[in-house]
C-alpha positions in Angstrom: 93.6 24.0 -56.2 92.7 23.2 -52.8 90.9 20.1 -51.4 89.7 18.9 -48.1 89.6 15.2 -47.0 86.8 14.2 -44.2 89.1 11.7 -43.0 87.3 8.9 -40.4 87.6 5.5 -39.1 85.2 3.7 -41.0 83.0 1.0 -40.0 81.3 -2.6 -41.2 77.9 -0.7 -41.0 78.0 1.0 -44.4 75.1 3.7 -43.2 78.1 4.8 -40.5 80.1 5.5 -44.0 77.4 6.9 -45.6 77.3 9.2 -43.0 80.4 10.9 -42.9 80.2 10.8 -46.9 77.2 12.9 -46.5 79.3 14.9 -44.1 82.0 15.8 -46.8 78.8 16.5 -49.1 77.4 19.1 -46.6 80.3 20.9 -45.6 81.7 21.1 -49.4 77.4 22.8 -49.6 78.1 24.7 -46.4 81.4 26.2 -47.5 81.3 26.2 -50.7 84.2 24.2 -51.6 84.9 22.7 -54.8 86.6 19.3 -53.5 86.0 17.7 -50.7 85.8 13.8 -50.0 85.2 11.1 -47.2 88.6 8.9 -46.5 88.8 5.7 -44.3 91.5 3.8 -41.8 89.6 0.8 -42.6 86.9 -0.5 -43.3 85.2 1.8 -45.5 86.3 3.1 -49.4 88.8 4.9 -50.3 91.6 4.7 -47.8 93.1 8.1 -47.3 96.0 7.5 -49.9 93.5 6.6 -52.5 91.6 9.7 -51.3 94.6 11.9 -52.1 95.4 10.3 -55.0 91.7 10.8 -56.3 92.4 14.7 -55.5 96.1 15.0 -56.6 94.4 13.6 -60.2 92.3 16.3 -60.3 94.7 18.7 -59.8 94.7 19.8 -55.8 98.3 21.0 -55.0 97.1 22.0 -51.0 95.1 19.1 -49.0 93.6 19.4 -45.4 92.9 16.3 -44.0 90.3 17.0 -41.3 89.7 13.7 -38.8 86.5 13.1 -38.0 87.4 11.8 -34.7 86.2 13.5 -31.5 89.7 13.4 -29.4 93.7 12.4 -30.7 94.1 8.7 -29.7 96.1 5.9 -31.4 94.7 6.1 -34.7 95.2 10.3 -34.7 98.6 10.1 -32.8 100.3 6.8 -34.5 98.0 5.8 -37.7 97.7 9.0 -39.1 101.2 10.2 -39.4 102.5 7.1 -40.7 100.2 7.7 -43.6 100.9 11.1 -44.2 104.4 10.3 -44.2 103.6 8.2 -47.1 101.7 10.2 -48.9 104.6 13.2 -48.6 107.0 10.5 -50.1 104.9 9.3 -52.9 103.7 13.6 -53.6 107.1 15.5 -52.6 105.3 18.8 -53.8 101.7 18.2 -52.3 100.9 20.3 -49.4 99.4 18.0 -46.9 97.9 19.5 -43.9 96.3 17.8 -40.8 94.0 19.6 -38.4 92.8 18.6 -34.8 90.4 16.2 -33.9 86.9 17.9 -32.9 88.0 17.8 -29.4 87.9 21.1 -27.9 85.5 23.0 -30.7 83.5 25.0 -29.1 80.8 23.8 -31.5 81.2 20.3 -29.9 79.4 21.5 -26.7 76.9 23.1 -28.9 76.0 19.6 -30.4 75.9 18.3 -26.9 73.6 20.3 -25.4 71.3 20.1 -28.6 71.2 16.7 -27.5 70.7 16.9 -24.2 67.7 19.1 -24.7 66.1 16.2 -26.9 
């Protein structure tokens, strides 16, 4: 089984964690896949190893961890792999897959100008 991991920054503003909860929620609806959950760096429940834990429990063997951060700065290029590095020691068989930061989707500039216009 397969699961996907909205992984963010989190923030002492519980709506902001709400929000990319509700992100996991929609794109689980909008893809139609069976797992998918919200991690956090800090500041917001679970933390990414308790996130894969959750996942490796119910019996994912493949994880994409998808960053819901906009560019790759020190969390992305120093935080990030440090952790996945821990979760490979801790799950030596779990596939554990990171993608890019939204930087550079072309469905980025989409969301901008949708803005813009409003």
């Amino acid at each position: 089984m397969s699961a996907i991991i909205v992984f963010a920054h989190g923030s002492r503003i519980e709506s902001a964690n709400d929000a990319v909860r509700k992100a996991a929620v929609d794109l689980a609806r909008a893809g139609g896949f069976p797992v998918v959950e919200a991690a956090f760096l800090e500041l917001g429940k679970p933390d990414l190893a308790s996130a894969v834990a959750s996942v490796v429990s119910n019996g994912a063997r493949h994880v994409t961890v998808i960053p819901y951060f906009l560019t790759l700065g020190l969390h992305l290029e120093r935080d990030l792999p440090r952790l996945i590095d821990g979760i490979a020691t801790v799950y030596p068989d779990l596939d554990i897959r990171v993608t890019p930061p939204l930087d550079g989707h072309p469905a980025l500039i989409e969301a901008l100008l949708d803005r813009a216009k409003h």
